[in-house]
C-alpha positions in Angstrom: 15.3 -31.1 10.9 15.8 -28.6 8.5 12.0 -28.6 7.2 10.8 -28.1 10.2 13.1 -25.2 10.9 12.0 -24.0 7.5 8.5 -23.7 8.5 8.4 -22.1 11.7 10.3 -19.3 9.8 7.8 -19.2 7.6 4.6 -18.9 10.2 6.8 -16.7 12.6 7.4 -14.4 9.4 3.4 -14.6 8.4 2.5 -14.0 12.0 4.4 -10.3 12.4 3.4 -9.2 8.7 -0.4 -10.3 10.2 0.6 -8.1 13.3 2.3 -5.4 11.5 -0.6 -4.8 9.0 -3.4 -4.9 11.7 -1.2 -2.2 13.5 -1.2 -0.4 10.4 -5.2 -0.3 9.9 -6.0 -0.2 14.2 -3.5 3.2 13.7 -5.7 4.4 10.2 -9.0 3.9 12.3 -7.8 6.0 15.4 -6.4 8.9 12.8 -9.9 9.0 11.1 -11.5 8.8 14.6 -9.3 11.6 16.3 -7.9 9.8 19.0 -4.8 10.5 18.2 -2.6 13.4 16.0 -5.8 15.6 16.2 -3.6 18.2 18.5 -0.8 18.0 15.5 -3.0 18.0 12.5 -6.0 19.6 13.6 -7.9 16.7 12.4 -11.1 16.2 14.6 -12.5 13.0 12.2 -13.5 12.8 9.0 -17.0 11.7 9.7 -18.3 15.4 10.2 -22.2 14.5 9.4 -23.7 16.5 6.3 -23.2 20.1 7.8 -21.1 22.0 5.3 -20.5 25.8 5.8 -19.1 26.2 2.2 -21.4 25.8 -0.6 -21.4 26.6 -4.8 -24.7 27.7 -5.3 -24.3 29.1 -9.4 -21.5 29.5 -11.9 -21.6 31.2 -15.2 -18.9 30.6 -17.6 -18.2 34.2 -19.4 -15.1 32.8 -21.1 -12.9 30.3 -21.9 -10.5 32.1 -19.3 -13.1 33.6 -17.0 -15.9 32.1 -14.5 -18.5 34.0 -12.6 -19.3 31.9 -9.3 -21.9 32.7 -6.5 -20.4 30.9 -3.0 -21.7 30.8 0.3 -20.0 30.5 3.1 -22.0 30.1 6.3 -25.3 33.3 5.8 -22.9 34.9 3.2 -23.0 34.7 -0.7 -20.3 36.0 -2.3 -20.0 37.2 -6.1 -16.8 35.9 -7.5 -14.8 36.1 -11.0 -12.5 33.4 -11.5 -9.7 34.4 -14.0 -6.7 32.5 -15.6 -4.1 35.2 -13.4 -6.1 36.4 -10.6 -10.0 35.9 -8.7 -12.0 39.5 -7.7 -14.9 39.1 -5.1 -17.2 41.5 -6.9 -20.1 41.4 -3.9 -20.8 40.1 -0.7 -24.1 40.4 1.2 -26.2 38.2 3.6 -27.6 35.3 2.0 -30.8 35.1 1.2 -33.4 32.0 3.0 -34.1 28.8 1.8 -37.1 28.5 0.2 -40.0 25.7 2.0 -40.7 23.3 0.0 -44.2 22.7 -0.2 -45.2 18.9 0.8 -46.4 17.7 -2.7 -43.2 18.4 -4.0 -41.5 16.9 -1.0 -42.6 13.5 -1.0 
């Protein structure tokens, strides 16, 4: 009598830790969707596509302290010295175009 009492214990405990962790991962999945907690984290998915509106075009290293780094944030390239204390955005001015590349070199 007892063995059998045993081992429903057992299957009843496996079952909810089976329940439990797919709760877990259906609750990760609707997170990195934004079904839910986007209006508390601002989160609207992680899957954004490749559209990136900050981009590291050059750095120059002047120093062992001291960086010089073009960025470009959405049709704006900005001149900035990194320091070990303090960063100073030197310039700012419209970005330039992307160059074509010509079809020989494309494929």
């Amino acid at each position: 009598m007892t063995d059998i009492v045993d081992w429903t214990h057992y299957f009843f405990a496996v079952a909810v830790l089976a329940i439990l962790v797919g709760a877990l991962g259906l609750f990760g999945h609707a997170v990195r969707k934004g079904w839910i907690l986007q209006n508390v984290t601002g989160l609207r998915g992680f899957a954004m596509g490749n559209h990136r509106r900050l981009r590291l075009k050059e750095t120059l290293v002047i120093d062992p302290r001291r960086r010089l780094v073009i960025v470009q944030a959405d049709a704006t390239e900005h001149v900035v010295l990194l320091g070990a204390e303090a960063e100073t955005v030197l310039a700012s001015q419209p970005a330039p175009p992307e160059p074509e590349m010509p079809l020989e070199a494309a494929s």
